[in-house]
N, C-alpha and C positions, 0 to 999 in steps of 0.2 A: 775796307777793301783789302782783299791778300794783295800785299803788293811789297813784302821783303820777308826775308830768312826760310826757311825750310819748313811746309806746311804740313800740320797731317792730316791726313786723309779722312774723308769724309765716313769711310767705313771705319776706321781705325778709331773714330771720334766714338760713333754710336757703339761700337764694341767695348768703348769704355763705361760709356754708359751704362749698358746692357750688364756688366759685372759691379756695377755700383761703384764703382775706382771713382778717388777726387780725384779733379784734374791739379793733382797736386806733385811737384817734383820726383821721379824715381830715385831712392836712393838704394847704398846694396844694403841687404841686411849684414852682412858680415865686413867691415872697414878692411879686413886683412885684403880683399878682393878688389883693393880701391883701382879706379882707373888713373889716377894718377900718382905717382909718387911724390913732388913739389910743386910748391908754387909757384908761378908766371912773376916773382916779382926777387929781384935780385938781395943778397942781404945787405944790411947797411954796417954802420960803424956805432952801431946805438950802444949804450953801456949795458944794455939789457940783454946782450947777446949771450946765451950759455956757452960753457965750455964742457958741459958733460947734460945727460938728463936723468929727471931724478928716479928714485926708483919706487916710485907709486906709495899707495896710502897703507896706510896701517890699519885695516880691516876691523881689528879688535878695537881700534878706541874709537871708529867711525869717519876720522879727520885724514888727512893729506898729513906726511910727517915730514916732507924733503922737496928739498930744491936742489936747482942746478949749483954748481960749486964755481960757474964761471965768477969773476972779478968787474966788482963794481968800481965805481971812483971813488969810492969811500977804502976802498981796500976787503970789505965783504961778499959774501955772495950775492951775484946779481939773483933778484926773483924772476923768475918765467910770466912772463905776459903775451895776452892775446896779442900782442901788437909784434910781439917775437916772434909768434908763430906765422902770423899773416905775413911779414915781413921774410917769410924764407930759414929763416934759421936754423927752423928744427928740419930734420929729413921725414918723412913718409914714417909712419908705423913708431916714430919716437913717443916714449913714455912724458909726459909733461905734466906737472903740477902748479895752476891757477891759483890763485886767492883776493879776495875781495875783488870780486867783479858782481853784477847786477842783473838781475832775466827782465830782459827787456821784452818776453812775448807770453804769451800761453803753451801749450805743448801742444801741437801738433800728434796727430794718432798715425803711424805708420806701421803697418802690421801689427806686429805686438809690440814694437818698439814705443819712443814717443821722440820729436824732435824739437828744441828750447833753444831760441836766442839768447844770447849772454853778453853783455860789456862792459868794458873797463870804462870807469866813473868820472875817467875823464872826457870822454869820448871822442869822436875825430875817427879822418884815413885809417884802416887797419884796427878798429879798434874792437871789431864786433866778430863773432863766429857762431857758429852751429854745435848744439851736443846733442847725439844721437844716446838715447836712453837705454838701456836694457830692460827687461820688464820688470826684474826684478828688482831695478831701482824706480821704476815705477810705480811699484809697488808702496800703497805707503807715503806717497813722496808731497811734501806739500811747498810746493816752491812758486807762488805765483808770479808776478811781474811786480817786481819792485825788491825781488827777495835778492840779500847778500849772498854770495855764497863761494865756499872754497870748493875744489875738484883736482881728481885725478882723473886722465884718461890715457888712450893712446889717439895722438892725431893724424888724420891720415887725409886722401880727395877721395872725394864719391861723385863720383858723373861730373867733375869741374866744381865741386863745392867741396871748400875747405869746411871739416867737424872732428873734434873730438869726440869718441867712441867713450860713455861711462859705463864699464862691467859691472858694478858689483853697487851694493846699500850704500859699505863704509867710503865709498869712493865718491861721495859728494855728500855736503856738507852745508845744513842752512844757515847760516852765521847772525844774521840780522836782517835787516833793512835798510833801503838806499833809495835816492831819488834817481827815477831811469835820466839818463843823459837826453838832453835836447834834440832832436833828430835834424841832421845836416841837412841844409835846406841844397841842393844840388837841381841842375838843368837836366830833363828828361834823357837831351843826347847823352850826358856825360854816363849817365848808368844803364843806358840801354845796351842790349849785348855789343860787348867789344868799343864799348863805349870810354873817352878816356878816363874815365873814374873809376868803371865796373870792378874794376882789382880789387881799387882800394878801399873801397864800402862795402866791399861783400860780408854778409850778416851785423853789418849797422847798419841803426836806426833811421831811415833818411826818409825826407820830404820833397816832393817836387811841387811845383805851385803853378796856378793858371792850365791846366792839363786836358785840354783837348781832345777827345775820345776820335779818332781817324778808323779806326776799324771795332766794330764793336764786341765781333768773334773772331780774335784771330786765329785762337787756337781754343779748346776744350775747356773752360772755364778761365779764359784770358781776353785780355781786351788790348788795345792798343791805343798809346796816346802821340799826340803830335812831338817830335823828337827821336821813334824809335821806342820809344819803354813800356817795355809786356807789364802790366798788371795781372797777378795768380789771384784767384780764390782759394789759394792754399789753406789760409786758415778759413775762409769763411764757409767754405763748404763744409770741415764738422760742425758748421752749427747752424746749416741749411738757409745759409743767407748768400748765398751767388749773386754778385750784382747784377744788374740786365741794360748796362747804359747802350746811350743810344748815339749814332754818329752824329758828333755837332755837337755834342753837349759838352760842358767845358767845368771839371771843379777846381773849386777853390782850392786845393789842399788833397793831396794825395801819401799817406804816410806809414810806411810799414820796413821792415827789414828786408835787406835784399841778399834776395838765392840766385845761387846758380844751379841750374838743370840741366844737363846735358846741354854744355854748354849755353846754354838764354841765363840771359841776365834775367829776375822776375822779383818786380815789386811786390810785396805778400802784404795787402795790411790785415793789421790781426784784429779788427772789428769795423762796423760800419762808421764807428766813430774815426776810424781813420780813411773814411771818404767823406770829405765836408765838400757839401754842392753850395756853401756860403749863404744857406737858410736857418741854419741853426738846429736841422734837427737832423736823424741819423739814417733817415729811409732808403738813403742812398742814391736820390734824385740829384738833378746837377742843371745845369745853366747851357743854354743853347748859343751860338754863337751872335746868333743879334738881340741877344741880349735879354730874352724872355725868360719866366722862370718855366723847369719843368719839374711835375716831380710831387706836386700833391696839390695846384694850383690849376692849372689847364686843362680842359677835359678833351685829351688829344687824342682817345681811345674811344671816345661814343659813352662811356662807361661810368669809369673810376675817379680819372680826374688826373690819375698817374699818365704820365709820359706813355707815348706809344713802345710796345716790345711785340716780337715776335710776327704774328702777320700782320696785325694793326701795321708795325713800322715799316715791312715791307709796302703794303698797299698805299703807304704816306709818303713811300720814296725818302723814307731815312737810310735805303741801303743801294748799294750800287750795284749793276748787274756784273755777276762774275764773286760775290762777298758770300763769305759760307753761313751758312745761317741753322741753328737749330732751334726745332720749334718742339714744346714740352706743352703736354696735357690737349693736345686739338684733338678734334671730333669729325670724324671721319662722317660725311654728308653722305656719301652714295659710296655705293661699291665701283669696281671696276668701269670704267667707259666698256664702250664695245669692241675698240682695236685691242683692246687690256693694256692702253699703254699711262693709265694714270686712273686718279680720283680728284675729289673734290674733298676738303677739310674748313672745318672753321673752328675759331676761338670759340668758348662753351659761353662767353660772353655777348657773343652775337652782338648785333648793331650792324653797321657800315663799314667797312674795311675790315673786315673778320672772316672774310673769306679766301682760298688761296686752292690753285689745282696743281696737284703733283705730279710731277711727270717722271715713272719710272721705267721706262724704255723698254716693258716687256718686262721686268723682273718677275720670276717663278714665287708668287705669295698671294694669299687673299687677302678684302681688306672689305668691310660690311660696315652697311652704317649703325654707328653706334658707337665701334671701334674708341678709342682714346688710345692716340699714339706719340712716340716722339720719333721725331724726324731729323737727318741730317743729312744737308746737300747744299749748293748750291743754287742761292737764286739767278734765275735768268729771266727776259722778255723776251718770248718766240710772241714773234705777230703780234706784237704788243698786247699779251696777254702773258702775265706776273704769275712766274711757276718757281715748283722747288723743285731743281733735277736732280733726282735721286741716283746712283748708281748701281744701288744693287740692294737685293731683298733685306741683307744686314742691316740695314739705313734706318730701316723702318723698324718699330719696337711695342710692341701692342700691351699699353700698361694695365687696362681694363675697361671699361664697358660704362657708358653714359646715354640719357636721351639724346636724340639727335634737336640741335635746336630749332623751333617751333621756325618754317618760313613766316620772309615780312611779307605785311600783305601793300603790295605798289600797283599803279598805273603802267600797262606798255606803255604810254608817254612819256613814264618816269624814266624808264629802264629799256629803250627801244633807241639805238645808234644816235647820239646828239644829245640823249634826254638828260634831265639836268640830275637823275639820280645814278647813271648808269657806271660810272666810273666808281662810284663808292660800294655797289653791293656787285662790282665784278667777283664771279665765284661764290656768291655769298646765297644762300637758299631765301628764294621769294617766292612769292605769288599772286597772280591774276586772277577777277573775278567777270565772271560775264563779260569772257572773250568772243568775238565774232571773226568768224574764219573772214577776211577778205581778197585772198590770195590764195587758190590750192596746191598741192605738193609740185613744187618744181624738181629740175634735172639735181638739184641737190638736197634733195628729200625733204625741202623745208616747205611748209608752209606761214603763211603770215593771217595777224590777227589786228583786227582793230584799224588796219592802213599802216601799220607802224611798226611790231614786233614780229622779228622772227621768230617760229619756234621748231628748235632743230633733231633729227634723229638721232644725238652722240652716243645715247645709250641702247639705242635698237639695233638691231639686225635687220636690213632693208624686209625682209619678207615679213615683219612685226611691226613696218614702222605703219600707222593707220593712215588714211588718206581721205580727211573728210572734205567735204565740199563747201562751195562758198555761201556764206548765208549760216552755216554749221554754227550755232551756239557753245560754247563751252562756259562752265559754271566754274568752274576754276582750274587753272594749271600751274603747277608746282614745278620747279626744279634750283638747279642753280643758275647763273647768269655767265655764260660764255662768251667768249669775246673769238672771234674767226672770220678769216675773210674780210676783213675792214668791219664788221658787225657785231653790234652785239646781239645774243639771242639764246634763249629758256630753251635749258634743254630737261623734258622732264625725264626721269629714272625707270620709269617703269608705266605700263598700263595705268597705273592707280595714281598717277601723278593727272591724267588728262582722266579730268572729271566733265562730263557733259549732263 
């Protein structure tokens, strides 16, 4: 459910989509432009404090050649550490030289840059940070996670996230190999934004444990756990693994580097293996609150076996009304209603609860069946009938073109107000076989079939809709299953839906 921080918008979501953008941290491309110039956290009295900064690497031989010439208790120069910088020490746009620290992640692809977690080997508060890459130390560069390595950069904030900026080849250095530090096992509240830890873990390793999925889209590739703390698909979106958990679900183990985004605190784990649902394997399924497993065991979808997503979970009432919801790869059942105020879509999976009607208020766009679209809005129940309010034609995104899925074939007893199948294929395209009109067109242009099913004009125009008589045989009739008026009732699409 939205129910804290600054939401964005439902158009703002699919326009990101729509350009392909991960829903991953903005950062600037140029560090000079940073939005802030220090950090939130005052300096201390640590011996690690410089008293000058050094003056960058020595290009020709590849390495960092200098440090700060502040005084250590030994009487030498103190080294510059991560834990200086996050600690306040250095000012905005200061030169700084690291050594032996550890990449704690993958690289991140930001334009042409790349972006790498880093930390000092002891690990702990302040111990971890960001380095923004240039491409031309990208270029080349083979530093995976576990790698040692020395660096020059200039440090500076971008959008509330403290990084080091690396210019050039000789300005980092891969020195060896290291075991990554333990990741802090910390409470969701303490690092969710403005959380009391957020400071001091920003870009270290940390774990939260027991983590209760409360909103499953809070934002554009983010999810929310009980405590307050956004989970990113920062990293898993370059490798086309977006989790899709569902509200209720609870994992074991949630573990990645924490960003700051304009201003959000956001958990990034950098593979599926750092979402453990406490099954032992990496799908990224997870545990429901009473305790069932979800996630490759349950067949909660009609289908797969997998956990319900998308409209499945909406029609199971895994979401609440008023939760933003976007739905990736549906099939668009029928074109426009006849007011043009929605459609009908289903999962290409079809079954029971794979259906769902759009409601977009009039917006200026066509929409045919066949369509394959993604969607973002807003679920709501008008008249207890389960829709996505769309706001505006932007919402909607037309990826390409699929059969529309084959109607089921049901009883009006099934699927006629009361019947015992009617709540599962709400929305969902069925069909009737040798119907008998027993009711003719009423003041509400319905007639009924069989003693039991409505079937209604949503997609006619009163002077198209037919008006046959009782006793009228029909051989079969097709549409989706609407829900209106306290009723459920088959509204077919067109002429060719009412077969006699």
């Amino acid at each position: 459910m939205q129910h804290r921080g600054t939401l964005v918008s439902s158009s703002l979501l699919l326009a990101l989509l729509a350009c392909g953008c991960p829903a991953s941290p903005a950062t600037t491309t140029d560090t000079t432009d940073a939005m802030s110039t220090s950090t939130s956290s005052s300096s201390s009295s640590s011996t690690d404090a410089p008293t000058s900064t050094s003056t960058g690497a020595d290009t020709s031989t590849g390495a960092p050649t200098s440090t700060s010439t502040g005084d250590s208790t030994t009487g030498g120069p103190a080294a510059m550490t991560i834990y200086g910088v996050q600690q306040g020490k250095f000012a905005a746009k200061s030169i700084v030289t690291i050594k032996g620290v550890v990449v704690t992640s993958p690289i991140h692809n930001k334009g042409s840059k790349g972006i790498v977690f880093v930390e000092e080997l002891a690990g702990g508060e302040y111990s971890g940070i960001a380095l923004e890459l240039d491409a031309t130390v990208l270029a080349g560069l083979d530093a995976p996670p576990g790698s040692l390595i020395d660096f020059t950069g200039i440090y500076n904030e971008s959008f509330g996230n403290s990084q080091i900026s690396i210019a050039a080849p000789g300005d980092l250095a891969v020195v060896d190999t290291a075991t990554i530090p333990e990741p802090a096992v910390v409470a969701a509240a303490d690092i969710a934004t403005n959380g009391a830890k957020a400071e001091n873990y920003e870009g270290v390793l940390v774990q939260i444990q027991d983590a209760l999925v409360t909103d499953p889209v809070v934002a554009l590739g983010q999810f929310e756990v009980e405590g307050g703390a956004r989970v990113s698909d920062w990293f898993l979106f370059d490798l086309g693994l977006t989790p899709k958990p569902i509200k209720g679900q609870v994992y074991a183990s949630i573990t990645g580097p924490l960003l700051t985004d304009a201003q959000e605190s956001l958990l990034v784990p950098r593979s599926l293996d750092d979402l453990d649902d406490g099954s032992g394997d990496t799908t990224g399924g997870s545990t429901t609150t009473d305790g069932t497993t979800t996630g490759g065991s349950t067949t909660t979808d009609g289908t797969t076996g997998e956990p319900p997503i998308g409209i499945y979970a909406i029609q199971q009432g895994l979401y609440n009304p008023g939760d933003l919801v976007i739905l990736e790869g549906v099939i668009a059942t029928s074109g426009l209603v006849n007011n043009k105020t929605g459609f009908f879509v289903q999962d290409p999976a079809g079954g029971p609860y794979s259906g769902l009607f759009i409601f977009n208020n009039k917006a200026v766009f066509n929409v045919l069946p066949g369509d394959v679209l993604t969607i973002a809005g807003t679920y709501v129940e008008f008249n207890d009938l389960s829709e996505l309010s769309v706001p505006g034609a932007a919402n909607i995104m037309k990826t390409g073109t699929a059969p529309v899925p084959a109607p089921i074939l049901v009883t009006a007893a099934e699927i006629s107000t009361g019947g015992a199948k009617s709540e599962e294929y709400e929305s969902v395209l069925v069909k009737i076989q040798n119907a008998k009109v027993t009711a003719g067109v009423d003041g509400a242009n319905e007639f009924i079939v069989d003693n039991l099913l409505r079937i209604d004009d949503l997609f006619f125009a009163p002077a198209n809709w037919p008006k046959p008589m009782v006793a009228d045989l029909y051989t079969t009739i097709v549409g989706p299953l609407y829900f209106g008026t306290a009723n459920f009732k088959l509204v077919p699409r067109s002429a060719v839906d009412l077969v006699k």
